[in-house]
mmCIF file of the C-alpha atoms, coordinates in Angstrom:
data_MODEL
# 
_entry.id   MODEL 
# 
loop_
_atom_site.group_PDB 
_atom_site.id 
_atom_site.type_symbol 
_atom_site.label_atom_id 
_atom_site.label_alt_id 
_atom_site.label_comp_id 
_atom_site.label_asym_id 
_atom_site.label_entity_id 
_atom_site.label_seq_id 
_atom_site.pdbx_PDB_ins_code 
_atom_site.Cartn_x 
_atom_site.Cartn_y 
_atom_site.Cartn_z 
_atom_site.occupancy 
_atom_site.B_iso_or_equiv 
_atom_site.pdbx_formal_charge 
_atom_site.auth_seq_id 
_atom_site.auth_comp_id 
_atom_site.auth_asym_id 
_atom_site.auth_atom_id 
_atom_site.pdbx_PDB_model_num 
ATOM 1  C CA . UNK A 1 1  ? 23.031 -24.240 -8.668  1.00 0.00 ? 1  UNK A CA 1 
ATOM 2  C CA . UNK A 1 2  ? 21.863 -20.718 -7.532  1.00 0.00 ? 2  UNK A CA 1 
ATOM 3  C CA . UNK A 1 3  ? 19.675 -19.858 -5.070  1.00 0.00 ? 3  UNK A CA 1 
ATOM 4  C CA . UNK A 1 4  ? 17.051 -16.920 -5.400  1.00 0.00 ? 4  UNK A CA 1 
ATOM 5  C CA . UNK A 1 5  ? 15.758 -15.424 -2.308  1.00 0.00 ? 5  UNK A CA 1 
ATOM 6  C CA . UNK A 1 6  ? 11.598 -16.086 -1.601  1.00 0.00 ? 6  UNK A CA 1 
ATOM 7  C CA . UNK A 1 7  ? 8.903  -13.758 -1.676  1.00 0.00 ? 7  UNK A CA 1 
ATOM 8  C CA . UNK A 1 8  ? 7.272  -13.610 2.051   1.00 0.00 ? 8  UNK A CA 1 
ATOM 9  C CA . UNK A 1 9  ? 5.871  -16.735 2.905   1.00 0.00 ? 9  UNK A CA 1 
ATOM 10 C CA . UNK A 1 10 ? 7.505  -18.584 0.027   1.00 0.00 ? 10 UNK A CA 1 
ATOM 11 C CA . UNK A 1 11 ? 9.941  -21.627 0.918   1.00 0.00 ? 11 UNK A CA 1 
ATOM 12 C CA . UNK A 1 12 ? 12.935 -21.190 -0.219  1.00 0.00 ? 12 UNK A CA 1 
ATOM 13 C CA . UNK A 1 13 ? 14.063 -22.981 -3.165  1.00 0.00 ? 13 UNK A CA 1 
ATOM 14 C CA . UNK A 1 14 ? 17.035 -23.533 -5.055  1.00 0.00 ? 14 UNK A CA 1 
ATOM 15 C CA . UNK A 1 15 ? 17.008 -23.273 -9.499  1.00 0.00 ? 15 UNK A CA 1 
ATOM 16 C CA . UNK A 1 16 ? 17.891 -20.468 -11.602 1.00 0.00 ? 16 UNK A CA 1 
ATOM 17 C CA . UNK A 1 17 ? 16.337 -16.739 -11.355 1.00 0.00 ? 17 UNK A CA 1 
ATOM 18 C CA . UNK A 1 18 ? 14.499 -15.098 -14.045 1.00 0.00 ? 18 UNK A CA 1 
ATOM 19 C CA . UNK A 1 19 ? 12.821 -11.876 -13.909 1.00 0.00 ? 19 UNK A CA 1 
ATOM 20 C CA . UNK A 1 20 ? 9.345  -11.640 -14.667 1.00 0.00 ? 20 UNK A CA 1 
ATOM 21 C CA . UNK A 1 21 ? 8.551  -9.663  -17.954 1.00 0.00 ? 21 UNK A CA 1 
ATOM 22 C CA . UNK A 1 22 ? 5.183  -10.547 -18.103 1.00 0.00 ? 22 UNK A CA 1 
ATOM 23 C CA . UNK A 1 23 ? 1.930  -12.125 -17.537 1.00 0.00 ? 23 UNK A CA 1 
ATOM 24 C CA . UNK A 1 24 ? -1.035 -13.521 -19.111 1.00 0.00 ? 24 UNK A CA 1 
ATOM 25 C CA . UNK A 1 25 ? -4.032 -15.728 -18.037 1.00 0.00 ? 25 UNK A CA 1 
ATOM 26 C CA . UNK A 1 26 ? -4.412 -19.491 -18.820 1.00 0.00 ? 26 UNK A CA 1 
ATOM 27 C CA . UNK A 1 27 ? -7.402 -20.922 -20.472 1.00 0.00 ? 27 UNK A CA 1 
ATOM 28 C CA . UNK A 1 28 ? -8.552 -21.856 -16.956 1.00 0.00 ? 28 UNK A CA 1 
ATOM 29 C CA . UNK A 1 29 ? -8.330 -18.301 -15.666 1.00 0.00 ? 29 UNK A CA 1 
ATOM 30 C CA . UNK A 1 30 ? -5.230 -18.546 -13.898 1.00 0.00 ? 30 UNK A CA 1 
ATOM 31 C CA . UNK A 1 31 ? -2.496 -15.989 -13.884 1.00 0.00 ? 31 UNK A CA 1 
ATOM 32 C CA . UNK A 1 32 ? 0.730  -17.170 -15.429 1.00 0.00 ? 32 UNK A CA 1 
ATOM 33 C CA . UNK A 1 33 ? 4.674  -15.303 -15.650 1.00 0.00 ? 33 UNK A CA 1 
ATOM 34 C CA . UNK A 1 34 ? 6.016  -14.756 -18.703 1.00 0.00 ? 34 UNK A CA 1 
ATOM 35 C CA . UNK A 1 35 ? 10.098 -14.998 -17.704 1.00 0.00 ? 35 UNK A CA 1 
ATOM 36 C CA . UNK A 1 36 ? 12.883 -13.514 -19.800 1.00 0.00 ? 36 UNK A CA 1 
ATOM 37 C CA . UNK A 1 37 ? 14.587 -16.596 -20.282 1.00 0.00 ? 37 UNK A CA 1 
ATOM 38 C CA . UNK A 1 38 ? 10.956 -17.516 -22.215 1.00 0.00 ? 38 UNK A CA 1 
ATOM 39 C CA . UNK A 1 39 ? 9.449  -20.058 -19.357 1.00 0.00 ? 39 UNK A CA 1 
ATOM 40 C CA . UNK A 1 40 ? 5.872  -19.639 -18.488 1.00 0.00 ? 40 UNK A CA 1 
ATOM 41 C CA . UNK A 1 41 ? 5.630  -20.574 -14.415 1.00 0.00 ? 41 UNK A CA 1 
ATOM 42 C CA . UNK A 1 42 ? 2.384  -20.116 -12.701 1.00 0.00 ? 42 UNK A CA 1 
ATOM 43 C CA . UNK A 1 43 ? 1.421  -17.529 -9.867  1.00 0.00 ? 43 UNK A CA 1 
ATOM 44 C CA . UNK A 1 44 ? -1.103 -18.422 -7.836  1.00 0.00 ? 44 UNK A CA 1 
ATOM 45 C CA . UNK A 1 45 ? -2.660 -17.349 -4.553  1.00 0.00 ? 45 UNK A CA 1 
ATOM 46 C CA . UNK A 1 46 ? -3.940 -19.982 -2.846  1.00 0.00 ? 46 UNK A CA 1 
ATOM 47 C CA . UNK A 1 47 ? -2.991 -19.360 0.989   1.00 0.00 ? 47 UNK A CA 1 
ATOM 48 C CA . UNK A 1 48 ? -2.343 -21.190 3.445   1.00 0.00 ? 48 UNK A CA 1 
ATOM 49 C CA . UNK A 1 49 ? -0.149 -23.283 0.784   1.00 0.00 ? 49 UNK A CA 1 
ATOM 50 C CA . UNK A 1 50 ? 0.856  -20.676 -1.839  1.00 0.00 ? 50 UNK A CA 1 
ATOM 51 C CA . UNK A 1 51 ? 0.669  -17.186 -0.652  1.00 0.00 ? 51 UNK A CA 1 
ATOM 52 C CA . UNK A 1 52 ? 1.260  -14.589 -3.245  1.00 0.00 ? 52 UNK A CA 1 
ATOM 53 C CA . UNK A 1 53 ? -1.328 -11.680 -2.437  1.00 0.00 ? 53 UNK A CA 1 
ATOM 54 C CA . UNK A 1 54 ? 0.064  -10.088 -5.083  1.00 0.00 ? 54 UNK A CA 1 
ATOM 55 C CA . UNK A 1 55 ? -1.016 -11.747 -7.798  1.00 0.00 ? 55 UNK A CA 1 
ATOM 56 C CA . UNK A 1 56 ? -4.558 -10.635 -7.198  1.00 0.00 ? 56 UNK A CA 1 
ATOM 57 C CA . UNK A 1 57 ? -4.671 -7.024  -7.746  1.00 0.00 ? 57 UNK A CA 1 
ATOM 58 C CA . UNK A 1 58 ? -3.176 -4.850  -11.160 1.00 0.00 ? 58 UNK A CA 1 
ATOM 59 C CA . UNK A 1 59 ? -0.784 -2.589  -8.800  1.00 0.00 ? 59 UNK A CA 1 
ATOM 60 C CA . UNK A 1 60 ? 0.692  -5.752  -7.371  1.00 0.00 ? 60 UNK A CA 1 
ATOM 61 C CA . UNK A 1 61 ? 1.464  -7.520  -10.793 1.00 0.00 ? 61 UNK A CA 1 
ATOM 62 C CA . UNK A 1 62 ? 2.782  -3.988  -11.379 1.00 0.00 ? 62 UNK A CA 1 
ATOM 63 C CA . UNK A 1 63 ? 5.016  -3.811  -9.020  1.00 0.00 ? 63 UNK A CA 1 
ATOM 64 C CA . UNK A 1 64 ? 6.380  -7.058  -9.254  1.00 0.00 ? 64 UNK A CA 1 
ATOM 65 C CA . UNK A 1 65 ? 7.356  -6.625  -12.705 1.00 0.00 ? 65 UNK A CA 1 
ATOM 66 C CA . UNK A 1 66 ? 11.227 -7.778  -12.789 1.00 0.00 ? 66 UNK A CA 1 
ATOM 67 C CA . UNK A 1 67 ? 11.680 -9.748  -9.508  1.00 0.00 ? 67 UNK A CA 1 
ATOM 68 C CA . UNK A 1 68 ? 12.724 -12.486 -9.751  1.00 0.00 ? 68 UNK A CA 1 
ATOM 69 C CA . UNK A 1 69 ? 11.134 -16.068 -9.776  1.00 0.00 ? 69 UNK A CA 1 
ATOM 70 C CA . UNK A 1 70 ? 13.009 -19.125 -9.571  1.00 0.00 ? 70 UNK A CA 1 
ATOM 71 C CA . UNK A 1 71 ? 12.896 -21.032 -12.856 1.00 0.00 ? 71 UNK A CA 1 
ATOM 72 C CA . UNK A 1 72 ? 13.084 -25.124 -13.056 1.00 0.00 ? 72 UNK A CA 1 
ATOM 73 C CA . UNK A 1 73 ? 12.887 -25.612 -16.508 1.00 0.00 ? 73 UNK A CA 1 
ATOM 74 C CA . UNK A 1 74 ? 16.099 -23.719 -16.650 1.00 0.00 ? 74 UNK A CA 1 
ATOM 75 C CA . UNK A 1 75 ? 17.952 -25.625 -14.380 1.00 0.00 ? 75 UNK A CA 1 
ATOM 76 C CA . UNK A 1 76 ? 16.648 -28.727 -15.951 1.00 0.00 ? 76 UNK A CA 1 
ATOM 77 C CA . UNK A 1 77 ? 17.372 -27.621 -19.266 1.00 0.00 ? 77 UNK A CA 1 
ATOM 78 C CA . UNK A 1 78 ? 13.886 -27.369 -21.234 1.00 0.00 ? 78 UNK A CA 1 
ATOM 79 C CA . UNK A 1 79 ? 13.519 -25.814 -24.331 1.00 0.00 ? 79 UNK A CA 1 
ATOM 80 C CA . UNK A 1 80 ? 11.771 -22.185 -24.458 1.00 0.00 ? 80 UNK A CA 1 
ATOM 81 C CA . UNK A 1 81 ? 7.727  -22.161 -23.601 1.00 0.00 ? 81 UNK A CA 1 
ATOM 82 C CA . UNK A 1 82 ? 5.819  -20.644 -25.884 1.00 0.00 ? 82 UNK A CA 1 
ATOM 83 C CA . UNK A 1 83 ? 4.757  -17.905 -24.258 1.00 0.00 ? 83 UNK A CA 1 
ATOM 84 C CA . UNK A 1 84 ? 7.102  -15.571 -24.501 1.00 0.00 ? 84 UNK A CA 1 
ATOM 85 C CA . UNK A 1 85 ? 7.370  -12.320 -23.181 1.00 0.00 ? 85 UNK A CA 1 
ATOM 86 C CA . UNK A 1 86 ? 5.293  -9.849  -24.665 1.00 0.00 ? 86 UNK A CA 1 
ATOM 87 C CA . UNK A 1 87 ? 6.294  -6.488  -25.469 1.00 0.00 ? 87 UNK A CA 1 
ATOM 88 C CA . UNK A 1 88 ? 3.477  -4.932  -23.339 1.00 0.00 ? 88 UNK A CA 1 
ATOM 89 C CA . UNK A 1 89 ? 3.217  -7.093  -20.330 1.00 0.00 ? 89 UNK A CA 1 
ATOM 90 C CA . UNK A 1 90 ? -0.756 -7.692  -19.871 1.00 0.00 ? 90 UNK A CA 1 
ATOM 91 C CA . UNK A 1 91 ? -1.595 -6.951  -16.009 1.00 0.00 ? 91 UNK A CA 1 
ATOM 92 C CA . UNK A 1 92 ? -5.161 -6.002  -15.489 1.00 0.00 ? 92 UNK A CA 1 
ATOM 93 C CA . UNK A 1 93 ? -8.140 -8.450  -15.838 1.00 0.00 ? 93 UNK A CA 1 
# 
C-alpha cells in the first residue's frame, strides 16, 4: 500500500495517488475531482472537519491541478467512474 502525503490540515491516509485532471460540480452543487486513473472523489471545504480552502476559489482549483489525491477505489479495486477526465478541466463556477 502507498502512502500519499496530505494537503495542510488533511490526516494522513494511506491508498493509492492519483493526480487530479479535473473537476466538475455534482447535481447538488458540490465540487468533485476528476482523477487520471478515472475515479471521481469529492473536494469539499467544510472546516473544522475537512479543510480544503482551495476548493473555493478558480486560482486554487488552478493550481492544484495535478497533485495528488489519495484514491480508495483504486486500492480497493473498483471499476472506472464515469466521470472521466475531461480534456479541458472545468474550474470556474
Amino acid at each position: 500500500m502507498k502512502e500519499a502525503t496530505p494537503f495542510a490540515g488533511e490526516p494522513k491516509r494511506t491508498g493509492w495517488p492519483q493526480p487530479m485532471v479535473g473537476y466538475h460540480v455534482d447535481e447538488a452543487g458540490d465540487w468533485v475531482a476528476e482523477l487520471a486513473c478515472g475515479h471521481c472523489q469529492h473536494i469539499r471545504h467544510q472546516p473544522p472537519w475537512i479543510n480544503r480552502p482551495w476548493v473555493t476559489t478558480q486560482q486554487g482549483r488552478e493550481a492544484m491541478l495535478g497533485q495528488t489525491l489519495v484514491c480508495r477505489k483504486c486500492e480497493l479495486g473498483a471499476p472506472r467512474d464515469w466521470c472521466l477526465p475531461t480534456e479541458d478541466p472545468i474550474i470556474e463556477r
